[in-house]
DRENVOGU-805078 format. One line per 5 residues: number of its first residue (from 1); their letters; for each residue y, z, x of C-alpha. Coordinates in steps of 0.02 Angstrom, whole numbers, padded with zeros to 5 digits. Layout:
BEGIN
NUM) A) Y Z X; ...
This chain:
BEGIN
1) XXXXX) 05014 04499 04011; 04920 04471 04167; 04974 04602 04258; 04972 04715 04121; 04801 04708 04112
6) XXXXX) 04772 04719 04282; 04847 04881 04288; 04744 04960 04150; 04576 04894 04234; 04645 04968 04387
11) XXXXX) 04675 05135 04311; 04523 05119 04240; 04415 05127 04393; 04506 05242 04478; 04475 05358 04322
16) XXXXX) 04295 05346 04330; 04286 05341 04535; 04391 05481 04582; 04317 05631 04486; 04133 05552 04528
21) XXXXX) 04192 05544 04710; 04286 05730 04699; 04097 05789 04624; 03989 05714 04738; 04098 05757 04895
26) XXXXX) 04085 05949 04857; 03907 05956 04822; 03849 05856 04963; 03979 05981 05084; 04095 05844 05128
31) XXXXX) 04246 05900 05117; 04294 06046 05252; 04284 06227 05194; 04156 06200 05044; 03996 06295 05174
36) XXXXX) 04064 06460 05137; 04083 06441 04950; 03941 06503 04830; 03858 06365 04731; 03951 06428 04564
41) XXXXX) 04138 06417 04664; 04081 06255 04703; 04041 06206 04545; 04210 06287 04457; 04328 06214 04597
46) XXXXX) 04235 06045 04591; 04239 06019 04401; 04418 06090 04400; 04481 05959 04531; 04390 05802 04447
51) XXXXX) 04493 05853 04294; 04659 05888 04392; 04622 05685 04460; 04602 05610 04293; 04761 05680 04250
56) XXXXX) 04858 05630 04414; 04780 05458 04377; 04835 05454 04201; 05009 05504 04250; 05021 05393 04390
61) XXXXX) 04989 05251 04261; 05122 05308 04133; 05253 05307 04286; 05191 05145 04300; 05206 05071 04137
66) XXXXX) 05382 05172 04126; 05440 05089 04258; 05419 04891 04206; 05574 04810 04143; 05594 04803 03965
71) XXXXX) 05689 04640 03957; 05533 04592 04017; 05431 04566 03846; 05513 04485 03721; 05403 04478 03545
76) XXXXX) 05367 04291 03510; 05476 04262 03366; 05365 04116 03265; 05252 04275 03267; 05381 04387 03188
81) XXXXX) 05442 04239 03086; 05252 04249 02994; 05237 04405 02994; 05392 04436 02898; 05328 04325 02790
86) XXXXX) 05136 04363 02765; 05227 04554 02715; 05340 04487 02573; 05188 04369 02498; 05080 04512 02497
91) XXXXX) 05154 04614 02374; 05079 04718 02236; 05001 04585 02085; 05037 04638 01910; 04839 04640 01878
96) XXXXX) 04802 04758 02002; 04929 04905 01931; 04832 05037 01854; 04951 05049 01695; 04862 04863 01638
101) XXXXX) 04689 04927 01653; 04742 05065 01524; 04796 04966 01413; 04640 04825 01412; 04512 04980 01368
């Protein structure tokens, strides 16, 4: 579960940081090439790219979570056990159907 999570926090940052980083590195000049370009290009290209890198990063974490074993989790069965049982215990009371309300008027 650990490393689950640790994955998904990890994802996380990097989908915040990498478009902030892509943003701030063309509008300071810092990547090679981005002189010559008018403000608007760098604007479009900039934007474009920080949206291109959220959906590498998202990607990159589905591959991830594609690749774990599935063997791996196994559902806790006193879970299942009560949750099987919660469901049939829960089932529809005579008092609430709406044909007895009818009738009481």
């Amino acid at each position: 579960m650990a490393g689950v999570i640790q994955k998904f926090l990890i994802a996380s940052m990097f989908m915040c940081a990498v478009p902030i980083a892509i943003l701030y590195g063309f509008n300071h000049k810092l990547f090679p090439g981005t002189i010559q370009l008018s403000p608007h290009s760098v604007t479009l290209l900039s934007g474009f790219l920080a949206v291109i890198s959220v959906n590498v990063v998202i990607a990159f974490y589905i591959y991830m979570a594609m690749k774990e074993p599935a063997s791996k989790h196994e559902p806790d069965l006193k879970f299942v056990a009560d949750a099987k049982a919660s469901i049939r215990q829960s089932g529809p009371n005579e008092a609430d159907l709406p044909s007895n309300h009818g009738k009481q008027e």
